[in-house]
C-alpha positions as CSV (number, residue, x, y, z in Angstrom):
1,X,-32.3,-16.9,20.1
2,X,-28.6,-15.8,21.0
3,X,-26.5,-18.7,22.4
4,X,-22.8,-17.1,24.4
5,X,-21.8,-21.0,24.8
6,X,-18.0,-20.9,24.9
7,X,-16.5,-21.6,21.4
8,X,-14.8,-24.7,20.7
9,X,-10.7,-23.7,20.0
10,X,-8.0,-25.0,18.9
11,X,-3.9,-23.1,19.2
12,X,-0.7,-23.6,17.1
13,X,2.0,-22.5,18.9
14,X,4.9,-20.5,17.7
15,X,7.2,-24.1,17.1
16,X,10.6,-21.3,17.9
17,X,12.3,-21.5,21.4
18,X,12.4,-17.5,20.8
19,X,8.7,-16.2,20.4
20,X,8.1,-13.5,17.2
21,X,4.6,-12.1,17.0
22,X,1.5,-13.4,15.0
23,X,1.7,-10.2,12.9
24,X,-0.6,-11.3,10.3
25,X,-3.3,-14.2,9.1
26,X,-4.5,-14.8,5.6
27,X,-7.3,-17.8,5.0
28,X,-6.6,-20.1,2.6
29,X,-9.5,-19.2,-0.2
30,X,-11.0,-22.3,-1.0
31,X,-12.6,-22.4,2.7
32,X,-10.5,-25.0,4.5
33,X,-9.2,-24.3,8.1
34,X,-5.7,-23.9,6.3
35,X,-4.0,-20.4,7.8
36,X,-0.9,-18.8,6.7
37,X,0.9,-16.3,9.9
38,X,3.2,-13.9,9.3
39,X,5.7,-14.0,12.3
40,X,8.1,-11.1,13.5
41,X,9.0,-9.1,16.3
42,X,8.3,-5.5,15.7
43,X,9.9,-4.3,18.6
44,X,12.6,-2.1,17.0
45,X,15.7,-3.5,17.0
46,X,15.0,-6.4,18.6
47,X,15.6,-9.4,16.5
48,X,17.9,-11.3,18.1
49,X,20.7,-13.3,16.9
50,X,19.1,-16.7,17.5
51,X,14.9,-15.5,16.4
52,X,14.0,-17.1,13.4
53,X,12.5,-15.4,10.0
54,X,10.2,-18.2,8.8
55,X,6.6,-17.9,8.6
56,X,4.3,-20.8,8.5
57,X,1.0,-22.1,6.9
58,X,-0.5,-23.8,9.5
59,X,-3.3,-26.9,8.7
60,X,-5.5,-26.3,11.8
61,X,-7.0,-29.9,12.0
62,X,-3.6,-30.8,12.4
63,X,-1.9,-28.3,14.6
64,X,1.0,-30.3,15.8
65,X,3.3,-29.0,13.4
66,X,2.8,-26.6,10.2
67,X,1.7,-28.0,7.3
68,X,5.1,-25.5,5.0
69,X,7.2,-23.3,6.5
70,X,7.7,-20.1,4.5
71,X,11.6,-18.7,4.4
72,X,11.8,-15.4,3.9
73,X,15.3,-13.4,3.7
74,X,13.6,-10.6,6.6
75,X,10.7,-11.2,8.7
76,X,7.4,-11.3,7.0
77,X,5.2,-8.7,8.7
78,X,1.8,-9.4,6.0
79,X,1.0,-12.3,4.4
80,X,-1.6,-12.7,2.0
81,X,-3.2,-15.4,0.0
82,X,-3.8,-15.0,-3.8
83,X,-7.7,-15.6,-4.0
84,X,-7.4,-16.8,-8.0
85,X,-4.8,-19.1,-7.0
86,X,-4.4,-21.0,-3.3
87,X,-1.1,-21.8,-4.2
88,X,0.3,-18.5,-4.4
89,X,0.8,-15.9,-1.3
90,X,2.5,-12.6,-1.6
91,X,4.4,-11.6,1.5
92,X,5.5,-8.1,2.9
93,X,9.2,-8.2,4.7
94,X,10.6,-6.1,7.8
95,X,13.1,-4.8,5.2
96,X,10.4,-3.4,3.1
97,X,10.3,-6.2,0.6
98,X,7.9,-7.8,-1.3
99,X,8.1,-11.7,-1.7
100,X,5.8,-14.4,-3.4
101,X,6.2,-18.1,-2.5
102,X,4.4,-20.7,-4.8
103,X,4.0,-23.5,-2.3
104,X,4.1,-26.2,-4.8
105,X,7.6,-24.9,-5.7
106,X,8.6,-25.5,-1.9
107,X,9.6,-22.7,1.3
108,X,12.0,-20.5,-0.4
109,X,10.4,-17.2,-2.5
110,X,9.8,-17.9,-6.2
111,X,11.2,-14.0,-6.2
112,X,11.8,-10.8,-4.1
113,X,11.8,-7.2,-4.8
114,X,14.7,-5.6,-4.8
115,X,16.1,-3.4,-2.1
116,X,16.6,-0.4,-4.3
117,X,13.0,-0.1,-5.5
118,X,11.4,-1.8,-2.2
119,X,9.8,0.0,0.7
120,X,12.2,1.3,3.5
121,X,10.0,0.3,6.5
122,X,8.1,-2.5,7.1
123,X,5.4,-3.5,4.8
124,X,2.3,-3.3,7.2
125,X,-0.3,-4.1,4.0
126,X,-0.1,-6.3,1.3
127,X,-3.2,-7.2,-0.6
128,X,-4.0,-8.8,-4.0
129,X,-5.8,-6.9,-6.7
130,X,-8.7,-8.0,-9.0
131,X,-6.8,-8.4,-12.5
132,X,-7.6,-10.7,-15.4
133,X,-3.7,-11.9,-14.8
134,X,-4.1,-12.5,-11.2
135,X,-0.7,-11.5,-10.8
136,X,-1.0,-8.0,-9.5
137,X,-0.4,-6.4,-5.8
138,X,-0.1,-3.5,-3.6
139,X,1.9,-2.2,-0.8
140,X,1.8,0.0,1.9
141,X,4.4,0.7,4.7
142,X,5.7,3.2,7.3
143,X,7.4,5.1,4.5
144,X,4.9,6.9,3.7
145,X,4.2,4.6,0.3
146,X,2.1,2.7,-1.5
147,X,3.4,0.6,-4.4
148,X,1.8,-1.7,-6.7
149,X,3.3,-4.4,-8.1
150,X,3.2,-7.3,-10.8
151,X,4.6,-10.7,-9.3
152,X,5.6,-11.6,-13.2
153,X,8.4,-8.6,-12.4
154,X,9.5,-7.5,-9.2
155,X,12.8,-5.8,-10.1
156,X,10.5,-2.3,-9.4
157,X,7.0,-1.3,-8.7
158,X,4.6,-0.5,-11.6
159,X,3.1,2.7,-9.6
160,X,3.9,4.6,-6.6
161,X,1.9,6.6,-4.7
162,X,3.2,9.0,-1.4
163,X,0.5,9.5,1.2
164,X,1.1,13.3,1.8
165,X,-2.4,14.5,2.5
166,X,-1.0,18.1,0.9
167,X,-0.7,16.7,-2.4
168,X,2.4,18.0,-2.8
169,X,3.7,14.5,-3.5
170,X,6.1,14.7,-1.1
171,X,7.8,11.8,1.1
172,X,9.0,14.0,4.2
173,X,5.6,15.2,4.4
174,X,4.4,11.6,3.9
175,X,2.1,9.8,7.0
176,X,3.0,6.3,7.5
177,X,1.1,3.5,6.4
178,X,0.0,1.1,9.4
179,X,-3.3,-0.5,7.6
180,X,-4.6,-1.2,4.0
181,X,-8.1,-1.8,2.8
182,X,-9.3,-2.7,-0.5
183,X,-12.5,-3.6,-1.8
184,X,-12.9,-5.6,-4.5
185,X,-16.2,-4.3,-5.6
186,X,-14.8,-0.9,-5.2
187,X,-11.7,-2.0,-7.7
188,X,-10.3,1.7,-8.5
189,X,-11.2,3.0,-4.3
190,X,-8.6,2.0,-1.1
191,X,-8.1,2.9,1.8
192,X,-4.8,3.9,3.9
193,X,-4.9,3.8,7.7
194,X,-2.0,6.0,9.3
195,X,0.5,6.2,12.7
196,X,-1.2,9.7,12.9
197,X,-4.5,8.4,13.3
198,X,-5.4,9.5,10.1
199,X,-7.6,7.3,7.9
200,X,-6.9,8.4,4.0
201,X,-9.4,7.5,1.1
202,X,-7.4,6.9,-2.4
203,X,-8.8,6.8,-5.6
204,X,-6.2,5.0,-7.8
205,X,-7.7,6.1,-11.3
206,X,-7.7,9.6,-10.6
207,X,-5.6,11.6,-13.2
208,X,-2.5,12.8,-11.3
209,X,-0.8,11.5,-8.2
210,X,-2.1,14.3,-5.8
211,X,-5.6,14.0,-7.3
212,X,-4.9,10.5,-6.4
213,X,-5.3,11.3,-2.2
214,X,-9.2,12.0,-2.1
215,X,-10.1,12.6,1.3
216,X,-9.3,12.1,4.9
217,X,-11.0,10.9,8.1
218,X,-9.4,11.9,11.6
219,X,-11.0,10.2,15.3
220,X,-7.9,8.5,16.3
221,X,-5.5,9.6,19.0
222,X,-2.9,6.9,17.9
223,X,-2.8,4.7,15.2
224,X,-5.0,3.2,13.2
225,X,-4.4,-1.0,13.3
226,X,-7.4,-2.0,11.4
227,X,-9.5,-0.8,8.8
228,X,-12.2,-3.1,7.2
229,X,-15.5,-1.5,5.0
230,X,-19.1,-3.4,5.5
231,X,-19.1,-6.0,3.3
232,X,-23.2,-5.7,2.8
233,X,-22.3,-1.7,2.3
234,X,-19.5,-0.5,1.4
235,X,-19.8,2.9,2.3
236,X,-19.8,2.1,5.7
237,X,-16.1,1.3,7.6
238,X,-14.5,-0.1,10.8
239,X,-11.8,1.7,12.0
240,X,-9.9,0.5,15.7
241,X,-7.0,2.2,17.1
242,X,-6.2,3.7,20.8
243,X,-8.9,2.4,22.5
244,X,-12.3,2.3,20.5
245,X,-13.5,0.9,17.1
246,X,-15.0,3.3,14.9
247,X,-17.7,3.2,12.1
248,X,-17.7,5.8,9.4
249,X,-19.8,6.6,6.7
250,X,-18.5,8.1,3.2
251,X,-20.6,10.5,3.4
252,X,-19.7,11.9,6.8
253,X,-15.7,13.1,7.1
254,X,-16.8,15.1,10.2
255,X,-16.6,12.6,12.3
256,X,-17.5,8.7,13.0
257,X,-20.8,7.9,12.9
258,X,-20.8,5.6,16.0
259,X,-18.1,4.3,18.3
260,X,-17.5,1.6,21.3
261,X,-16.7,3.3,24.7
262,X,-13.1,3.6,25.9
263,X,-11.9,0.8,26.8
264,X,-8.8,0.5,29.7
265,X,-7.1,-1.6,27.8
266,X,-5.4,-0.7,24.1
267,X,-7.6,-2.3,20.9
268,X,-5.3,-4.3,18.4
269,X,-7.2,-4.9,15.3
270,X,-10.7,-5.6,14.1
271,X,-13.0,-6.8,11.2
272,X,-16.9,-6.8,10.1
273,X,-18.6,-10.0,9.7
274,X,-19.0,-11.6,6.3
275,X,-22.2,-12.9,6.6
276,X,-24.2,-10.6,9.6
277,X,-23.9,-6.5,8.6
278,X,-24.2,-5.1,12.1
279,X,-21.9,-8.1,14.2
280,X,-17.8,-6.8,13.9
281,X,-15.0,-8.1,15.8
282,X,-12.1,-6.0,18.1
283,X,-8.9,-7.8,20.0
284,X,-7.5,-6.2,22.8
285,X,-4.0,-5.5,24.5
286,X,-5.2,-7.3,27.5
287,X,-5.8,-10.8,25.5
288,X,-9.7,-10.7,25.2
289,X,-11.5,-11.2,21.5
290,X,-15.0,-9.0,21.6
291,X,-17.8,-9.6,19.6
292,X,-19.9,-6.5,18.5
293,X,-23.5,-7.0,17.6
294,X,-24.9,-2.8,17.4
295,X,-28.8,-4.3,17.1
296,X,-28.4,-6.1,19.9
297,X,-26.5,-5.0,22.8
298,X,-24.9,-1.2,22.1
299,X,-22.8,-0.3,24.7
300,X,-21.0,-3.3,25.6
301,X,-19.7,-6.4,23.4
302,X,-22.5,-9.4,22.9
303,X,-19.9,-11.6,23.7
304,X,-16.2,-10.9,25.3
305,X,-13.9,-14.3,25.6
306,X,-10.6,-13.9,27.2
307,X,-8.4,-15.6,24.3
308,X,-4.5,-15.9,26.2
309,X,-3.0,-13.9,28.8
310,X,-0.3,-11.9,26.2
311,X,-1.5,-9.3,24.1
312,X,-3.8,-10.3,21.2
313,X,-2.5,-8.5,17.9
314,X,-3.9,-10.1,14.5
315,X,-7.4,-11.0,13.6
316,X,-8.9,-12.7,10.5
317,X,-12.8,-14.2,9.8
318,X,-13.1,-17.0,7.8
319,X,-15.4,-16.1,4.8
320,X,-18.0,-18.4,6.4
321,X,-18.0,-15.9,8.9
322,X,-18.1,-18.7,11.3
323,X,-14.6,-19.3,12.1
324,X,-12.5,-16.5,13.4
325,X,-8.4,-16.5,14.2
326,X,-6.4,-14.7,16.9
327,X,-2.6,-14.0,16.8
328,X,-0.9,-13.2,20.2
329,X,2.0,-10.9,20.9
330,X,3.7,-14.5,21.5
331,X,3.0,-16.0,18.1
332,X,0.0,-18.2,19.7
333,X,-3.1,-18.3,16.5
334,X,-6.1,-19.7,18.7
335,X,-9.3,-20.6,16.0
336,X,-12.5,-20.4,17.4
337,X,-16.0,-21.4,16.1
338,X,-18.4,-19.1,16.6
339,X,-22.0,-20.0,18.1
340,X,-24.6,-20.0,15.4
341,X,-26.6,-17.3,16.6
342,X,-23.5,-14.6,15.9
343,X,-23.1,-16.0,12.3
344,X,-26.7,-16.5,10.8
345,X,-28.5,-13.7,9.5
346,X,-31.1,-12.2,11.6
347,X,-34.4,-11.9,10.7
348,X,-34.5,-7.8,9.4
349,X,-30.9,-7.3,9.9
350,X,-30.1,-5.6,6.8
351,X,-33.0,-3.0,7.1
352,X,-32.1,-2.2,10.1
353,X,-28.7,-2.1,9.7
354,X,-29.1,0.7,7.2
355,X,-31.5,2.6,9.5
356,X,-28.9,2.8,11.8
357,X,-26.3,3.8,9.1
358,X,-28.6,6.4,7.8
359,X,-29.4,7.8,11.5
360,X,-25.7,8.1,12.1
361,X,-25.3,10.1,8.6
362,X,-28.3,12.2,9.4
363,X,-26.8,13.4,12.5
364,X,-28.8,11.9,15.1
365,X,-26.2,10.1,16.4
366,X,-25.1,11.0,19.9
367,X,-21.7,11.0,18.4
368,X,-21.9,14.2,16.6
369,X,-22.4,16.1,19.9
370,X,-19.3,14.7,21.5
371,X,-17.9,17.1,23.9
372,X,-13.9,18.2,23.2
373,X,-12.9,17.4,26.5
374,X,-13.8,13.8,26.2
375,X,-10.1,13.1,24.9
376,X,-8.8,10.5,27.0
377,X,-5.8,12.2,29.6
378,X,-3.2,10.0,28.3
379,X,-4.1,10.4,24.4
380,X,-2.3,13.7,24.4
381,X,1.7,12.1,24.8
382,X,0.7,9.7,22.4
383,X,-0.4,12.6,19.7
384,X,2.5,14.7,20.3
385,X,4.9,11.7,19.5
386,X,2.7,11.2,16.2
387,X,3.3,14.6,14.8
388,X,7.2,14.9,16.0
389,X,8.7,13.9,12.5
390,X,9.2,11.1,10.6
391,X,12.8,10.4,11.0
392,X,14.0,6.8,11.1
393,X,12.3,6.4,14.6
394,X,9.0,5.9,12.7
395,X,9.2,2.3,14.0
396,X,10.4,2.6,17.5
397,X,7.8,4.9,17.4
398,X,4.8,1.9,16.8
399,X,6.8,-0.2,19.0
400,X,7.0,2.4,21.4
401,X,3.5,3.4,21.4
402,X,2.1,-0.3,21.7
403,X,4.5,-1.1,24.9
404,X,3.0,2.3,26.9
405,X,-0.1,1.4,25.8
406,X,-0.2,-1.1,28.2
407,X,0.3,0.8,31.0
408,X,-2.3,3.3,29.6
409,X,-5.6,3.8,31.5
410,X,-8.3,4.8,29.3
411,X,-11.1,7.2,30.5
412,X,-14.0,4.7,30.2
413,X,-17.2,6.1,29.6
414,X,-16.1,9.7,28.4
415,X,-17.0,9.0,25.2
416,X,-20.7,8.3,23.9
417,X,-20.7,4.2,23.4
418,X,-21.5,2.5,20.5
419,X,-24.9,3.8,19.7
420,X,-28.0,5.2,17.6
């Protein structure tokens, strides 16, 4: 039995007379409805005299104010949660910084990378790695980087990786970083999502740094805001950028497996469920939260709720899976409890979440015999500005690319829908 009740919600505001973006949301690990939101405005060169830097972790059951407010020396883009120690978040700046705050230690960064060895764009991922210390980090950012790091020393990274897809190692040739994934059951494996619309797969053991780049996905016309692998199997991912969310197998570089129609209206971010295989969630530039259930209802979402009237732009599951959290373009983080029937475990789901995997992998998935023409009309400007350099208009570019979005209009149904 499926209910599509309306979710109960509750909204924390952006306290600041001038609005920055809910770029970011990290769940505080031991479960709680305690939310850390990275604020800023990345429209390029628009941080105004009188907008504020500080982020904030929010206690939800009391939303009237935030619980600490985070003080960062540039806007915190990412914002992360240390899952060995709730007190602990690493942060990733406009600048290209990298901060940690120990909240028992109050709002100001225990320390901060240094310019010199930092990234030069903003830090779009920041995620903590499995290590007996708990101590240890990466980054990724429009610069075409990825640096790990050790919060015991930030004076410089401990390893740096540039995401040219020659493997020539080079940073001009470098694609920009706009989405990181990292598994922890996969602890040597990562994932890079690009402005190019290029998903790359990284292995960081591998024995040189060109070795390091593994493989590479393209399906995107733009790029490539969320990335999130299955977490009942791994080998399965969730891509979303320009207007559809993709799944991909490993074993399948051709092309996505399955994929949601077009939509008119530009997709924002995305995640799987933690506890139902085949249920996934997209946000949209039009301010509506989808709910994807592939066994269930394939061509449309199982549930759609219109969330604000701004653009939605962040996304984050509680790992209950019963609990999701929205950030708008106007720093709005709306929590909504999901109806039961989206996060319990259907009877046979797994099984038949494979089969579907394993159809898509075996070819017999309407996607493979996409026609070329099915392009959306207006994906073409945005792929032209993609491949036009990577001067120091990579971030205008993003911004740029997310303000005509809205005027886009996508070709709806051009494009096989999310099906088997």
């Amino acid at each position: 039995t499926r209910t599509t009740s309306t979710p109960s919600r509750t909204s924390a505001p952006d306290p600041n007379i001038t609005k920055r973006t809910a770029t970011h949301l990290s769940w505080h690990p031991d479960g709680c409805k305690k939310l850390a939101v990275a604020y800023s405005s990345l429209e390029f060169q628009q941080n105004v005299k009188d907008m504020s830097f500080d982020s904030y972790i929010w206690d939800l059951e009391n939303s009237n104010k935030p619980e600490l407010v985070l003080k960062p020396s540039s806007p915190l883009v990412s914002l992360e949660y240390n899952p060995k120690d709730s007190h602990i978040l690493a942060g990733g700046c406009y600048n290209g910084q990298i901060a940690y705050w120990d909240t028992r230690k109050g709002r100001l960064p225990v320390e901060v990378s240094t310019v010199e060895f930092s990234h030069r764009d903003p830090v779009y991922g920041a995620i903590w790695l499995q290590s007996k210390t708990g101590t240890e980090c990466f980054s990724a950012s429009t610069d075409g980087q990825v640096l790990w790091w050790d919060i015991r020393k930030l004076s410089e990274p401990t390893e740096t990786l540039v995401l040219d897809i020659s493997r020539k190692g080079l940073l001009e040739n470098a694609l920009g970083a706009i989405s990181l994934e990292f598994e922890p059951t996969m602890p040597t494996k990562f994932m890079v999502g690009t402005e190019q619309g290029i998903i790359i797969t990284c292995n960081r053991k591998a024995k040189t740094p060109p070795e390091k780049i593994a493989g590479t996905y393209s399906g995107h016309h733009g790029p490539v805001y969320a990335l999130s692998r299955n977490p009942f199997y791994p080998k399965f991912f969730l891509t979303v950028g320009d207007w559809t969310a993709r799944i991909w197998s490993e074993e399948s570089k051709e092309s996505s497996i399955m994929w949601t129609k077009y939509h008119l209206s530009y997709l924002t971010d995305g995640c799987w469920s933690t506890v139902r295989p085949a249920v996934f969630f997209t946000t949209k530039m039009d301010g509506t939260l989808d709910i994807w259930d592939f066994l269930f209802k394939q061509n449309d979402p199982s549930l759609s709720l219109k969330i604000c009237d701004e653009p939605l732009f962040s996304l984050r599951l509680q790992d209950n899976g019963c609990v999701v959290g929205c950030g708008s373009k106007l720093g709005t983080v709306t929590l909504l409890e999901i109806s039961s029937g989206l996060c319990t475990l259907q009877k046979n789901e797994k099984t038949l979440a494979t089969a579907v995997g394993a159809r898509g992998t075996a070819g017999l998935s309407p996607c493979s015999a996409r026609p070329r023409s099915a392009s959306p009309p207006s994906a073409a400007p945005l792929r032209r500005r993609c491949s036009s350099g990577r001067p120091s208009g990579r971030r205008s570019w993003r911004a740029g690319g997310r303000r005509a979005a809205r005027g886009c209009r996508g070709a709806g149904g051009l494009a096989p829908s999310l099906t088997t």
